[in-house]
C-alpha positions as CSV (number, residue, x, y, z in Angstrom):
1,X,-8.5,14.0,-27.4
2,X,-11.8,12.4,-28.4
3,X,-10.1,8.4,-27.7
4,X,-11.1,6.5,-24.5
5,X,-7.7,4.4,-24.0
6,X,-4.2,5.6,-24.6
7,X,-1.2,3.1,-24.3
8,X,1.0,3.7,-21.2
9,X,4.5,2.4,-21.7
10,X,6.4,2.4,-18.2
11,X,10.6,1.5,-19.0
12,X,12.3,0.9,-15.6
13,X,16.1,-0.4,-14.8
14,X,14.4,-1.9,-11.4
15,X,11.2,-3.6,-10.4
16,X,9.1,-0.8,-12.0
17,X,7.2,-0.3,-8.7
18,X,8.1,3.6,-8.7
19,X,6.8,4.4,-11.9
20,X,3.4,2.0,-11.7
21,X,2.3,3.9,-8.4
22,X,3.7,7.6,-10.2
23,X,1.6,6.5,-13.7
24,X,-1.4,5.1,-11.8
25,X,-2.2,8.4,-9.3
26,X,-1.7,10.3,-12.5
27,X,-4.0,8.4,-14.9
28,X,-6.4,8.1,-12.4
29,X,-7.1,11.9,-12.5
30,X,-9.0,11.0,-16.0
31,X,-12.0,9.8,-16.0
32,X,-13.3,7.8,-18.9
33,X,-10.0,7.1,-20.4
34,X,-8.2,4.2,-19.9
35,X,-4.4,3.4,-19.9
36,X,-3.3,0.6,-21.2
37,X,-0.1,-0.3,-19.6
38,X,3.2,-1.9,-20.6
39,X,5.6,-2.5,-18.1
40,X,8.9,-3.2,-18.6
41,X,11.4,-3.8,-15.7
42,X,15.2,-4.6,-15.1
43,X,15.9,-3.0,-18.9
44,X,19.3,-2.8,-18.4
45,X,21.7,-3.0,-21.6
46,X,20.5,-1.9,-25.2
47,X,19.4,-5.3,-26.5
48,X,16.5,-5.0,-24.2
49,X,16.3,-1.7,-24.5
50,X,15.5,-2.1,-28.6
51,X,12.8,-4.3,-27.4
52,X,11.0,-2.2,-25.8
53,X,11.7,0.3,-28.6
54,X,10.2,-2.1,-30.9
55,X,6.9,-2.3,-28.9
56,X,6.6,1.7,-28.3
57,X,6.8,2.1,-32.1
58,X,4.4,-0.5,-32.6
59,X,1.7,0.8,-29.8
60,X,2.7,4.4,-29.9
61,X,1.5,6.3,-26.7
62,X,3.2,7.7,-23.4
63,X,6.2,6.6,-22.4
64,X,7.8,7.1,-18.4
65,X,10.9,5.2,-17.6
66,X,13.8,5.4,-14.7
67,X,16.8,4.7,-16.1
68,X,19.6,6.0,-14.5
69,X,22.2,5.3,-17.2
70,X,22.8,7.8,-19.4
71,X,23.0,6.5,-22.4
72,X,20.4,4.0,-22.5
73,X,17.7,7.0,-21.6
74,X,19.3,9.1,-24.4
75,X,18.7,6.1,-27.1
76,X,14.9,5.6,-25.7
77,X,14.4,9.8,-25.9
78,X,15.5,9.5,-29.2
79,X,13.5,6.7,-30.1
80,X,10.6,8.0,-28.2
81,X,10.6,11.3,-30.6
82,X,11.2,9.5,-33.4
83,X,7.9,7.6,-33.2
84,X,6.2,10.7,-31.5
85,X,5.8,9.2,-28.6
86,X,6.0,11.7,-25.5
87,X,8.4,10.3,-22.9
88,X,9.6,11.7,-19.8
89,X,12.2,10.6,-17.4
90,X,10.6,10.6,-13.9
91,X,13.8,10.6,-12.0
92,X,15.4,13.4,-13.7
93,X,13.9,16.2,-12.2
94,X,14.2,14.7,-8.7
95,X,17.8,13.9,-9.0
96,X,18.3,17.6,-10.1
97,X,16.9,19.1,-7.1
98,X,18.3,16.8,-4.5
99,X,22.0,17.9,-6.4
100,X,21.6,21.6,-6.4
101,X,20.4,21.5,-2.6
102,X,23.3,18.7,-1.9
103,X,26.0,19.9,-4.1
104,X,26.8,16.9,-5.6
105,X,25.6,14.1,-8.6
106,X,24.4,11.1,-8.1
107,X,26.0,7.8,-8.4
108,X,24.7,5.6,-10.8
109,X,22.8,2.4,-8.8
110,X,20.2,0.9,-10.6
111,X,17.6,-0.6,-8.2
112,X,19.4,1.1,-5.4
113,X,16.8,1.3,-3.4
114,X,16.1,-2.5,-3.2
115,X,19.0,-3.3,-1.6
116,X,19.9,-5.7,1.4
117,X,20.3,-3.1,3.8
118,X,19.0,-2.9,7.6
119,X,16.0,-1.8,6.2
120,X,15.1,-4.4,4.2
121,X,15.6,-6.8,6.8
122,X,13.4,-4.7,9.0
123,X,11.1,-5.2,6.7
124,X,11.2,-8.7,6.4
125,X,11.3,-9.2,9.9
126,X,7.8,-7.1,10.2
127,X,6.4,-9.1,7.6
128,X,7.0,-12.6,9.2
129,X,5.6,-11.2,12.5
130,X,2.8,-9.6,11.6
131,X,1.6,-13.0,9.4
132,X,2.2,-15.0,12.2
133,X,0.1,-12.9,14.2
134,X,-3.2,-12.8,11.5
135,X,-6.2,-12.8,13.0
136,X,-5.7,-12.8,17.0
137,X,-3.4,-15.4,16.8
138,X,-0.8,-15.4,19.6
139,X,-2.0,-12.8,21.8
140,X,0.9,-13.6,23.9
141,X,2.6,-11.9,21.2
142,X,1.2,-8.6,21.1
143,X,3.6,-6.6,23.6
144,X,6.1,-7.1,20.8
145,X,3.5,-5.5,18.0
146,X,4.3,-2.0,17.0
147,X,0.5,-1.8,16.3
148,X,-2.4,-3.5,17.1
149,X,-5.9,-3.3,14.7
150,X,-8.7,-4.2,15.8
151,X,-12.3,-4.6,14.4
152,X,-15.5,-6.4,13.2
153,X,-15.2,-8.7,10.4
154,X,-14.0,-7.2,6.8
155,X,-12.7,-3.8,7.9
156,X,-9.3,-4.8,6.6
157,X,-7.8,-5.5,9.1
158,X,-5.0,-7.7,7.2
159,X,-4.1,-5.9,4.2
160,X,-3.4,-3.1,6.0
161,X,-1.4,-4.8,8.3
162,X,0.3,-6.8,5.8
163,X,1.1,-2.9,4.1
164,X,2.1,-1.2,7.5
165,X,4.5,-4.5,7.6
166,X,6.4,-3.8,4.5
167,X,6.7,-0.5,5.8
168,X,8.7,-1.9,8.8
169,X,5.8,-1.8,11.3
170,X,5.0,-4.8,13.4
171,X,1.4,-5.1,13.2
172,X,-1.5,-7.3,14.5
173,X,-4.9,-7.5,13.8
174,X,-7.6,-9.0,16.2
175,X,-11.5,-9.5,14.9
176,X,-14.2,-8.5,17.0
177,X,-16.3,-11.7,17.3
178,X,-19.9,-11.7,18.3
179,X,-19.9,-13.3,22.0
180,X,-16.0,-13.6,22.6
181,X,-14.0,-11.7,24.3
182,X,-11.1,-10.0,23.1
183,X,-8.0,-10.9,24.4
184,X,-7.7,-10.1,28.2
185,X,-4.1,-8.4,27.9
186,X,-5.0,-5.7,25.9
187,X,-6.0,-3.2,28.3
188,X,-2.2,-4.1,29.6
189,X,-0.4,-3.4,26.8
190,X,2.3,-0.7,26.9
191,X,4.2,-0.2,23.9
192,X,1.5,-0.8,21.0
193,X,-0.3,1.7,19.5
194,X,-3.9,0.1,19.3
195,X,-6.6,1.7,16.7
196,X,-10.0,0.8,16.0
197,X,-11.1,0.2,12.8
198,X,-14.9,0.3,11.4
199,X,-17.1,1.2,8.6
200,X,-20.7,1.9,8.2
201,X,-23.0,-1.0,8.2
202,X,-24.0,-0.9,4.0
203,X,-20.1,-1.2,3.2
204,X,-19.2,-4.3,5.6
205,X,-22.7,-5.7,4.9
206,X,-22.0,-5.1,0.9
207,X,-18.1,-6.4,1.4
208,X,-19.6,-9.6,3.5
209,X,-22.2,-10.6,1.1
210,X,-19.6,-10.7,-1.6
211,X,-17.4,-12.7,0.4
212,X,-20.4,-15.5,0.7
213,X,-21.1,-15.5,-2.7
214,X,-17.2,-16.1,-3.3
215,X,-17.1,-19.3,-0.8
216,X,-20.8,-20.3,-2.2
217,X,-22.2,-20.0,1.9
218,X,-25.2,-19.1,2.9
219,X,-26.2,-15.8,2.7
220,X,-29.0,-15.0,5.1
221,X,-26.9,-15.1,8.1
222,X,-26.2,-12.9,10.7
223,X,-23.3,-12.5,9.0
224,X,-24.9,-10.1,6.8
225,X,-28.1,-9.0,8.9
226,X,-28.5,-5.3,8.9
227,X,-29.6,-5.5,12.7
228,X,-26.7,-7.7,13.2
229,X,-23.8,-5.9,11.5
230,X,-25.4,-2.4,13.4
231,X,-25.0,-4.4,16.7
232,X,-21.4,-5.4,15.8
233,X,-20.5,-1.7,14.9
234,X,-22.0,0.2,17.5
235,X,-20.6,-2.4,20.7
236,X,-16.9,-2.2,18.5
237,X,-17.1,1.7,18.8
238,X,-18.4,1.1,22.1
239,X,-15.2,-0.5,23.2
240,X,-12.6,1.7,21.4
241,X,-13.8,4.4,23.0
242,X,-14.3,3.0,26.5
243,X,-10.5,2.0,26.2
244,X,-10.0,5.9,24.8
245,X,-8.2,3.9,21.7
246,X,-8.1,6.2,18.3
247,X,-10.6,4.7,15.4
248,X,-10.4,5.2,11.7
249,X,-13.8,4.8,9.3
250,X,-12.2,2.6,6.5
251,X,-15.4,3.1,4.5
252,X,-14.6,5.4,1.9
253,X,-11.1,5.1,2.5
254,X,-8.7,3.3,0.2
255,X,-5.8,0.3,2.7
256,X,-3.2,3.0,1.5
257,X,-5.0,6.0,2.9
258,X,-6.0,4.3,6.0
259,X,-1.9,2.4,6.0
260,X,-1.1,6.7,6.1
261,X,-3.4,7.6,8.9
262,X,-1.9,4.7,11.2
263,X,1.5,5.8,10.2
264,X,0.5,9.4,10.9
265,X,-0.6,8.0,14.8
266,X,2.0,5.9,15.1
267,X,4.6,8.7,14.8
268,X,3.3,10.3,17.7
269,X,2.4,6.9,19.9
270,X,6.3,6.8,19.5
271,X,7.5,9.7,20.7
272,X,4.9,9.6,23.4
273,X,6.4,5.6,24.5
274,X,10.4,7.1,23.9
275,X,9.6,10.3,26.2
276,X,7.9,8.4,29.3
277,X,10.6,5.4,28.7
């Protein structure tokens, strides 16, 4: 293609979220080429439609859009070709399939799936608990968690509780501090699903030292002491596996991939609780 950017025009009838996440595992397959997005959400009558129209002609590149009416995605296919600009509907091959296996079309709804159903409520609910129980707060609490993480300082602990939340999960995070005890009613816990978390000592180190530098602290520490950070690792490992509780290396691994490996546990933590309940 001999260019190192390439505009990325993403046209959505919603928040857009579906098509970022679908554009951004794509791109991210090319190295040294950068996209250059343009999002465009809740597009939703033809006057914002021509907009966006307007801005594809003037930055002409790839264009992906969900837009379940059909008119509006036959004006911006049009368009699209017009100002040879590739476009694609994501949507539309999905929808086909789940018709031929179902039978039946689709309704049009769009944004359907952000609305205020049980789930989203759920959701909600998960995401107020699992704030409220941020870094070991309320250890009374955790017998109402759906999962409990645990680990040394910066093995991301809360964003990935804060994603397993908006997935529905109740989830608390408690640090492993140098010289305190973890809470005492963890080894009592029945319904949680409790996973250790840790990385090797050049990531939390590397992760730590930019946190210092951030807050303008001082940064020779044991915070960020080799010996120190090895000690921390090796007694949290020390402990997961004394309590036999599953652990997950977060070094190399992105807060969605290690958000899928907890789901992936919890599943089976479940069925395990359901079956002996």
């Amino acid at each position: 293609m001999g260019r190192n950017y390439f505009h990325l025009h993403l046209v959505s009838d919603a928040t857009g979220e579906t098509l970022i996440a679908a554009a951004r595992a794509a791109a991210a397959q090319y190295q040294g080429v950068t996209s250059i997005e343009h999002v465009y959400p809740f597009v939703r009558n033809l006057a914002q439609l021509n907009k966006v129209i307007a801005e594809i002609e003037a930055s002409p590149g790839i264009v992906l859009f969900t837009l379940v009416d059909h008119d509006l995605s036959t004006r911006l296919d049009q368009a699209c070709e017009a100002a040879g600009s590739p476009a694609l509907s994501v949507l539309t091959p999905i929808l086909g399939l789940f018709q031929s296996y179902l039978g039946t079309a689709s309704t049009q709804r769009p944004g359907a799936q952000h609305t205020l159903n049980a789930d989203y409520f759920r959701r909600i609910d998960a995401l107020n608990f699992t704030m409220a129980q941020d870094d070991g707060q309320a250890p009374e609490n955790l017998e109402a968690a759906d999962v409990i993480l645990l680990g040394v300082s910066r093995t991301s602990k809360t964003p990935t509780s804060i994603y397993l939340a908006n997935r529905g999960i109740k989830t608390a995070n408690v640090p492993l501090v140098p010289g305190v005890d973890p809470p005492a009613n963890l080894s009592k816990l029945t319904k949680p699903l409790i996973v250790g978390l840790f990385a090797s000592p050049e990531r939390i180190i590397q992760i730590r030292q930019n946190r210092l530098l951030a807050l303008n602290a001082d940064n020779e520490s044991p915070y960020v002491d080799r010996t120190s950070v090895t000690e921390e690792l090796a007694n949290s490992r020390r402990l997961f596996n004394a309590r036999g509780w599953p652990t997950i290396d977060v070094t190399r691994r992105s807060i969605e991939e290690t958000a899928a490996a907890i789901v992936d546990l919890y599943k089976d933590h479940r069925m395990k609780f359901i079956a002996q309940g």
